[in-house]
C-alpha positions in Angstrom: 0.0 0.0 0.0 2.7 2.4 1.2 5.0 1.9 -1.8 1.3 2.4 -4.1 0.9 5.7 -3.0 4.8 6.9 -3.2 4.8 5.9 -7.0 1.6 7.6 -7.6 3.3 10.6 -5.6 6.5 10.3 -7.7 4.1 10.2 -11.1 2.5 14.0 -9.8 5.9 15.2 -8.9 7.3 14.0 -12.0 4.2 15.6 -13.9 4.6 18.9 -12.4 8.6 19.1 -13.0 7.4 18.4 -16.7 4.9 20.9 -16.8 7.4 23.7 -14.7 9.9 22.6 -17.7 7.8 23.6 -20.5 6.9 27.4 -19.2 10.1 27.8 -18.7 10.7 26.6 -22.0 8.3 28.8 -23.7 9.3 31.7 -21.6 13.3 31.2 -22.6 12.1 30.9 -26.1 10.3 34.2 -25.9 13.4 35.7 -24.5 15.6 34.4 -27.3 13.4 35.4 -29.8 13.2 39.0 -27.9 17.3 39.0 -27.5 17.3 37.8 -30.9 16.0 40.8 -31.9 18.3 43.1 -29.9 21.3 41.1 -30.9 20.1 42.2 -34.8 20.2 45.8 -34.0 23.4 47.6 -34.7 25.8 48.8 -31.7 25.3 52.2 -32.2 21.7 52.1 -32.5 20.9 49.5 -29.6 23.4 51.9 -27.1 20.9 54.7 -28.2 18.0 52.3 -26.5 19.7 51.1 -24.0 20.9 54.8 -22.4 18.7 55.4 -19.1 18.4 58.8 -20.7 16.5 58.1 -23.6 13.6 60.1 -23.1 15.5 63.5 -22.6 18.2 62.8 -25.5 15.0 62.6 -27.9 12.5 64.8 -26.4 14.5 67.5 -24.6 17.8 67.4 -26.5 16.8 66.4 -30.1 13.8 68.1 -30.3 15.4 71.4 -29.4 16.9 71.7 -32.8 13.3 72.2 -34.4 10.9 73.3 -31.5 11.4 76.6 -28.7 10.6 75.5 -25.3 7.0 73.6 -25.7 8.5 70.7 -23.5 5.1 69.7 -21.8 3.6 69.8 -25.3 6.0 67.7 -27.0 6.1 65.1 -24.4 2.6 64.4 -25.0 3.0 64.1 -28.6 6.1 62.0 -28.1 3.8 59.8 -25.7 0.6 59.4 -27.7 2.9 58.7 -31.2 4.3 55.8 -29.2 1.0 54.7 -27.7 0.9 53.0 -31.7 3.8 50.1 -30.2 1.2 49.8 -27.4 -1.3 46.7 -28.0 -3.5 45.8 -25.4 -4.8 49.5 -25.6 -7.9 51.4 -26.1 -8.9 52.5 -29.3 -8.9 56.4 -27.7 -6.3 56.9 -25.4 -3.5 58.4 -27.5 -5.4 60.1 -30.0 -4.8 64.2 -29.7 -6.6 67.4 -31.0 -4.2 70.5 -30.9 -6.0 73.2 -30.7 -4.5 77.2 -30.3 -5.1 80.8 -31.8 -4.1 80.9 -35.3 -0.1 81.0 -35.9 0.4 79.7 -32.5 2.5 76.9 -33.9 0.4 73.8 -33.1 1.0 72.5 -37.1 4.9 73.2 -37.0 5.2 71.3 -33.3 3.3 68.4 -33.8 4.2 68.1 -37.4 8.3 68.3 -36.5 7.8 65.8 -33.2 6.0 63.4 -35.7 8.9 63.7 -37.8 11.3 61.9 -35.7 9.1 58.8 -36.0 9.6 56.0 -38.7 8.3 57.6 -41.7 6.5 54.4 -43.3 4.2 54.2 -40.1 3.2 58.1 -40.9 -0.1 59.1 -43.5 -1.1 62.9 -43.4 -3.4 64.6 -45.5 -3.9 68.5 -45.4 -7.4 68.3 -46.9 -9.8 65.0 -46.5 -13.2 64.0 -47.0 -15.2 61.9 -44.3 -16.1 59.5 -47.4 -12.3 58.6 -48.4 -11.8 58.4 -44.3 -13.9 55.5 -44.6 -12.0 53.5 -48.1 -8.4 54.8 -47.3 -5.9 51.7 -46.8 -2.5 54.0 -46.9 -1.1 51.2 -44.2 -1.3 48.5 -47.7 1.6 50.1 -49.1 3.8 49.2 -46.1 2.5 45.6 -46.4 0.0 45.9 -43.8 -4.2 45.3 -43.7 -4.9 47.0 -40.8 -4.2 50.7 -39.0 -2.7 49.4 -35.9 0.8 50.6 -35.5 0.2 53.9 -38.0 -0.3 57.4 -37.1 -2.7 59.4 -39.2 -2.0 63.0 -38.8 -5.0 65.8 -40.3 -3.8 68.9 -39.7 -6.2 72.7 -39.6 -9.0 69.7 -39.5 -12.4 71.1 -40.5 -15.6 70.9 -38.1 -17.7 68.6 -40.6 -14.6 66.4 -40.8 -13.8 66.5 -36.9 -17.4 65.6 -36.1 -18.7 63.1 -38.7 -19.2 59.6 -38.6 -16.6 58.7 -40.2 -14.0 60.1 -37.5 -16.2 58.5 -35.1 -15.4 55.0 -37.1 -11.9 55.7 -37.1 -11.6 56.2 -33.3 -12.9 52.5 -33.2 -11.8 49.5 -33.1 -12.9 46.6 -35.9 -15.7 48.6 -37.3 -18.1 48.1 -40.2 -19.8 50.7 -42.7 -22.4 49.5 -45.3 -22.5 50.9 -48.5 -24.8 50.7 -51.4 -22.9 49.0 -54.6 -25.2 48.7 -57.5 -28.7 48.4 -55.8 -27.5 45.9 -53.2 -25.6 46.3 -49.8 -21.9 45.8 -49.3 -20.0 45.8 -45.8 -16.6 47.1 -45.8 -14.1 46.5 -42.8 -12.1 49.0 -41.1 -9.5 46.7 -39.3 -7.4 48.2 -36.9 -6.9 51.7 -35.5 -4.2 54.3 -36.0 -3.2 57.3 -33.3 -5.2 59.7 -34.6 -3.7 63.6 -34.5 -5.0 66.6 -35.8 -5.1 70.7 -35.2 -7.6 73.4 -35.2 -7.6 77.1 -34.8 -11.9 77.3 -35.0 -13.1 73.7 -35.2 -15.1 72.8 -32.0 -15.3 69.1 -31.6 -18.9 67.7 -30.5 -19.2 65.5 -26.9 -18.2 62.3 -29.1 -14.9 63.3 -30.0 -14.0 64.9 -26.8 -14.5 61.5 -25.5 -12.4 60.1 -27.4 -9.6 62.8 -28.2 -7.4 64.5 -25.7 -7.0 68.5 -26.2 -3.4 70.1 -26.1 -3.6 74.1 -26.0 0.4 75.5 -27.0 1.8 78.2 -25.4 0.6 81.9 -26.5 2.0 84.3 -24.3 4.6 86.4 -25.2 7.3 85.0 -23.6 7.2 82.1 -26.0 7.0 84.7 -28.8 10.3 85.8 -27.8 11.8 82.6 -27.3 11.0 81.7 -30.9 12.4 84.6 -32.2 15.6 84.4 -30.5 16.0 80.8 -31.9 15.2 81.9 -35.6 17.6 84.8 -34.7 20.5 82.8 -33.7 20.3 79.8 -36.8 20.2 82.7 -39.1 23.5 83.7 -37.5 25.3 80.5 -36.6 23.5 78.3 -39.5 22.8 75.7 -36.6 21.6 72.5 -37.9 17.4 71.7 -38.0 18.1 67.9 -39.3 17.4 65.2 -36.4 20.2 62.9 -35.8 19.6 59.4 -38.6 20.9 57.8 -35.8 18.3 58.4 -33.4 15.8 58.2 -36.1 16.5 54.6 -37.7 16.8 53.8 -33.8 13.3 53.9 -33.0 12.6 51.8 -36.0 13.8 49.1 -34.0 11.1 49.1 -31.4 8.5 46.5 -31.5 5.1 46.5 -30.7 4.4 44.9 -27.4 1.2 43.9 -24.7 2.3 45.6 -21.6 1.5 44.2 -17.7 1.8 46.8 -14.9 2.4 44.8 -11.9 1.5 47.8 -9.5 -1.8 48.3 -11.3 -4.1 47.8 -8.4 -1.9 50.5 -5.9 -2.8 52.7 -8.7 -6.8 52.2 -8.1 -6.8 53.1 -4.6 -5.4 56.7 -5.9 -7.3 57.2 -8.8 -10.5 60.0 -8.3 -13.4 58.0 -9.1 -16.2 60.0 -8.3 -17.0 61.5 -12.1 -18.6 58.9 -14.5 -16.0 60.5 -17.3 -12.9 59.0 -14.5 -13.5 55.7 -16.2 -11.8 56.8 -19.3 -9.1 58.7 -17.5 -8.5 55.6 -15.2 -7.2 53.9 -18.6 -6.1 56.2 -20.8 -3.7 56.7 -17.7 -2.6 52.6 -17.4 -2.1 52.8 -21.4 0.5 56.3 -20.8 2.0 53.7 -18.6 2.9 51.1 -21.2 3.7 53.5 -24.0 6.8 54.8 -21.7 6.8 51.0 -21.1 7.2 50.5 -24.8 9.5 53.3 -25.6 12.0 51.7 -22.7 11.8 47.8 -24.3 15.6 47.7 -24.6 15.3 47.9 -20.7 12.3 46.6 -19.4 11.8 42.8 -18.6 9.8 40.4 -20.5 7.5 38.1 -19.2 6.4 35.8 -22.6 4.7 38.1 -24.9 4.6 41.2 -22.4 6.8 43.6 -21.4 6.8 44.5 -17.7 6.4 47.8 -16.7 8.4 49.6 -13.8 8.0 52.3 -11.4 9.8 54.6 -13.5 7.2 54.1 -16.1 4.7 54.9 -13.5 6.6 58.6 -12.9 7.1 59.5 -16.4 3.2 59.1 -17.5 2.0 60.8 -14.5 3.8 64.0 -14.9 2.7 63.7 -18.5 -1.0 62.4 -17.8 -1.0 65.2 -15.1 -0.1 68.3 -17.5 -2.5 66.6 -20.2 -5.1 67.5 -17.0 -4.0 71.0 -15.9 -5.6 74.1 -16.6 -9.1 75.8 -15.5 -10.8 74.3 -18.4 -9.5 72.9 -21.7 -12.9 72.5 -23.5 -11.4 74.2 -26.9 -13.3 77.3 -27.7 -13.4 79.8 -30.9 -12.8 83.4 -30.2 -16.7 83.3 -30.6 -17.5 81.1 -28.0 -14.8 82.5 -26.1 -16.8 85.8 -25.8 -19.8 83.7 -24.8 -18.5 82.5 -22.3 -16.9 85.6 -20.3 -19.8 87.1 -20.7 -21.5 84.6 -18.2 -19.0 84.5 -16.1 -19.4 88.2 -15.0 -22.9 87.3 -14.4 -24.9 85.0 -11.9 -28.0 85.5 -12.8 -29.8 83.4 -15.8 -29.6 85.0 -19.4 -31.7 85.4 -21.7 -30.3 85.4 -25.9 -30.8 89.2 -26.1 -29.1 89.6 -22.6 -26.3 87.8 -23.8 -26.2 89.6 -27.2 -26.1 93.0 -25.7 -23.1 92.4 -23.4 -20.8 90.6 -26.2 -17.7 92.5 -27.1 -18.2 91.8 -30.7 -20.6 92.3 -32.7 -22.5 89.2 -34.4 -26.6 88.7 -35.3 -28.7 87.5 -33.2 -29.5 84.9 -35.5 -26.4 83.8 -35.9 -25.6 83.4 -31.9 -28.2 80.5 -31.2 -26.1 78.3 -33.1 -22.8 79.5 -30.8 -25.4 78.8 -27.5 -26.7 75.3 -28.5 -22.8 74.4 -29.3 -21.9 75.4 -26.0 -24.2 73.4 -24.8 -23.7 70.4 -26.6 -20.5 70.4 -25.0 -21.8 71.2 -21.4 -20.0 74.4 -20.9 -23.5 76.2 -20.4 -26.7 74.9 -19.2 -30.1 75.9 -20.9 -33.0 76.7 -18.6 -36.4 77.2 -19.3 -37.9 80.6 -17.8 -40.9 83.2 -18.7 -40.5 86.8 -19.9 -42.5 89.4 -18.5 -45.4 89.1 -20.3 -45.4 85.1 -19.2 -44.3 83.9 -22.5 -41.8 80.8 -22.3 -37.9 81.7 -22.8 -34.9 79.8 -22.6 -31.8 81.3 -20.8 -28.3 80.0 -19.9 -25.9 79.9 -17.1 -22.1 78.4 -17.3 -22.1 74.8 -16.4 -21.3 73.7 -12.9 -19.0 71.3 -14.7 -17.4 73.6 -16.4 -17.0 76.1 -13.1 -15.7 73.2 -10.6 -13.5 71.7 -13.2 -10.3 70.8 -11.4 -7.3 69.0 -12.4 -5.8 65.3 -11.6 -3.2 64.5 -8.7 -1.8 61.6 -8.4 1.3 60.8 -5.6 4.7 59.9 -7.3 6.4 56.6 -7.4 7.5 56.2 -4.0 4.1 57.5 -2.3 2.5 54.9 -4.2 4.9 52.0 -3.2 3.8 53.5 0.3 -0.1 53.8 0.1 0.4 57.7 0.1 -2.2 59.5 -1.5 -1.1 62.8 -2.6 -4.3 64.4 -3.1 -7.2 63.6 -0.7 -9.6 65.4 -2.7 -9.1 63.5 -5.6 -12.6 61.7 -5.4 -14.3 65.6 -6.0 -11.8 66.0 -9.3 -13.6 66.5 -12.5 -11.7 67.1 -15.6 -12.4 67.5 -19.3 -9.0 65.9 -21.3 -6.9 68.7 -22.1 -3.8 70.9 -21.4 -3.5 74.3 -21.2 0.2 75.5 -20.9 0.5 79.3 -19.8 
C-alpha cells in the first residue's frame, strides 16, 4: 500500500517538474526570440536604446533643434505617437486634437515631433473627406491590412470632418460601414486603429470626439513669442543645424510592438479619483500612458512571454505627462466666438436670456447667428439651458455656465515612492472633474 501511494506521488511530482519545464521553455524561447531581436540591431543604435536617458536625449535634447521650449507639449506628442507600439490598448487613449489661436504653432510642433518617427508608419493629408476616411488603406503600401501601428495626422481639420461619422469610425476598433454597390448592400471592414492627430484654430469638436480625443492648447503668451524669435535669430546667425540625428531616427525603427502588464496596477486604483462617470476613461487612458513609456523603454524593461513589464519609472514619467494633459481651468477648446460667450457669463450670476447675452458681447455678431454659438456650448456642457418666462409670461430659454465647467479641477496623483507606500497625494481626488486637455500658460 505504502509503496502504491509513493509511485503515484512520484508520477504527480514528476508531472509537475514536466509541466514547470515547458513554461520555462516557452518563456526562454520568448526571450531568445526578444534577444534575438536586440542582438540584430546595430551597436550604435541599440546603445541609443539602451541609455537610461533616452527620453530626454530625444525629447528634450533632439527636439530642441526644431521646436522653442514647448517641453510639456512635446512630451505628449512623443507619448501618444508611441502609444501605436502599445497593443493591449484602447482604441482612444493616445489620439490628440491640438487646438491654439491661429499662428500659434500647433501644425509646426506636432508636425516636426512626428517627424522623428519612422516615416512608413506616418499618412497625413492637409485636406480630406469623411467619405475617403472610410475606403483609405495608406497602411497597404507598407505591407499591412490593418491601421494598428500607423499614425494618421489631419492637420487645420475642418468641423464637418472632426465631427462626422466617419472620424467616429476611425476612433474605433474593428468597425463596419455599409454601403450601397449597385442596388445591393456591401459591408466594408475597417481593421485596426491608427493614433489619430489633428489641429484646429476654429473647429469645435462635438461630446463624441471629446471622449475620445485628448486637447493640447500650445503656449501663446509672449514670452514664448520671444523665445522663438531668438531661436530663428541665432540659426540665421550661426546656420545651426534643424536635421534630427539618422541615428536616433533609424533607432526607433527598432522598437516592437508589445502587450504591456503593470504589476502595480491595483496600488494605482486606490489613488485614482473615481467620483465622475468621465474617470473611467481617465482611469485607462492613464494605465495605457504607462505602457507607451513601457514600450519606448523595451531595450530595458523585462519580459514576461509576450509582455513587457512595466516599472515604477514608467509609473513617474506618465503621470507627470498624464497630469499636464489634465492642468488648466478648463481645456474644452473654444473659438474666439465662444470665447466671448462664455466671459460674458462669467461676470454674471444671474440666468440669461439670448438678447441679454447679445447685448453684453464684445463683438458684434446677429442674433441669428448666436443661437447656433449657444446650442454648441451646450452640446458640450460648458453652459446649461434653462427654461424661464418673460414678462409678459411667455416661455424663454436662458443659460448659465455649467457647474461642470465652473468646478472643473485637475488630476493628482502621488509619485512613485508615495505609491509604493499607500500615500495619496491628493485627498480630494474623489471631488476631481476634468475634461482631457492641457493648457500650458
Amino acid at each position: 500500500m505504502q509503496e502504491s501511494v509513493k509511485s503515484v506521488i512520484d508520477f504527480m511530482i514528476l508531472g509537475l517538474i514536466k509541466i514547470l519545464v515547458m513554461i520555462v521553455g516557452r518563456k526562454k524561447g520568448k526571450e531568445k526570440e526578444m534577444n534575438k531581436l536586440q542582438q540584430d540591431t546595430p551597436p550604435e543604435l541599440k546603445s541609443i536604446l539602451e541609455n537610461q536617458n533616452l527620453w530626454d536625449n530625444i525629447v528634450i535634447d533632439e527636439l530642441n533643434k526644431r521646436i522653442v521650449g514647448e517641453i510639456k507639449s512635446r512630451e505628449i506628442i512623443f507619448l501618444c505617437s508611441m502609444g501605436r507600439l502599445v497593443k493591449n490598448c484602447s482604441y482612444t487613449s493616445f489620439n490628440l486634437l491640438m487646438h491654439s489661436e491661429s499662428s500659434a504653432g500647433k501644425d509646426y510642433t506636432t508636425k516636426n515631433v512626428l517627424q522623428i518617427m519612422p516615416q512608413s508608419y506616418v499618412f497625413s493629408r492637409t485636406r480630406i473627406s469623411p467619405t475617403v476616411l472610410n475606403y483609405w488603406k495608406p497602411f497597404k503600401k507598407i505591407g499591412q491590412d490593418h491601421w494598428n501601428g500607423c499614425i494618421l495626422y489631419l492637420p487645420d481639420i475642418s468641423e464637418p470632418v472632426l465631427n462626422s461619422d466617419a472620424m467616429k469610425l476611425m476612433c474605433s476598433d474593428g468597425s463596419y460601414i455599409t454601403i450601397t454597390d449597385k442596388g445591393e448592400a456591401r459591408d466594408i471592414e475597417i481593421k485596426g486603429k491608427p493614433v489619430i492627430f489633428s489641429t484646429t484654430a476654429t473647429t469645435t469638436p462635438n461630446e463624441e470626439i471629446l471622449n475620445r480625443f485628448s486637447i493640447v492648447h500650445l503656449d501663446e503668451s509672449e514670452e514664448q513669442t520671444r523665445r522663438i524669435m531668438k531661436m530663428q535669430g541665432e540659426r540665421m546667425v550661426e546656420g545651426l543645424s534643424l536635421s534630427y540625428s539618422e541615428n536616433i531616427k533609424k533607432s526607433l525603427s527598432y522598437l516592437q510592438r508589445f502587450s504591456v502588464k503593470i504589476p502595480f496596477a491595483k496600488k494605482i486604483v486606490k489613488v485614482f479619483p473615481s467620483k465622475k462617470i468621465g474617470e473611467r476613461r481617465n482611469f485607462e487612458r492613464f494605465f495605457d500612458f504607462i505602457k507607451a513609456v513601457t514600450c519606448v523603454y523595451q531595450y530595458q524593461r523585462e519580459q514576461e512571454g509576450d509582455f513587457l513589464v512595466a516599472e515604477m519609472k514608467d509609473y513617474d514619467k506618465a503621470r507627470d505627462i498624464f497630469m499636464n494633459l489634465q492642468r488648466g481651468v478648463s481645456t474644452i477648446p473654444l473659438n474666439s466666438r465662444q470665447k466671448d460667450i462664455v466671459n460674458c457669463l462669467k461676470n454674471e450670476n444671474d440666468l440669461l436670456a439670448l438678447n441679454e447675452i447679445h447685448k453684453k458681447l464684445r463683438r458684434y455678431i446677429a442674433l441669428a447667428n448666436l443661437r447656433p454659438h449657444l446650442e454648441s456650448l451646450v452640446n458640450i456642457k460648458v453652459i446649461e439651458k434653462h427654461f424661464a418666462t418673460d414678462s409678459l409670461g411667455r416661455e424663454i430659454l436662458k443659460y448659465k455656465l455649467s457647474e461642470e465647467y465652473l468646478d472643473f479641477k485637475p488630476i493628482v496623483l502621488p509619485n512613485g515612492i508615495d505609491l509604493l507606500h499607500g500615500h495619496d497625494s491628493n485627498n480630494n481626488n474623489n471631488n476631481n472633474n476634468n475634461n482631457g486637455g492641457i493648457d500650458i500658460t
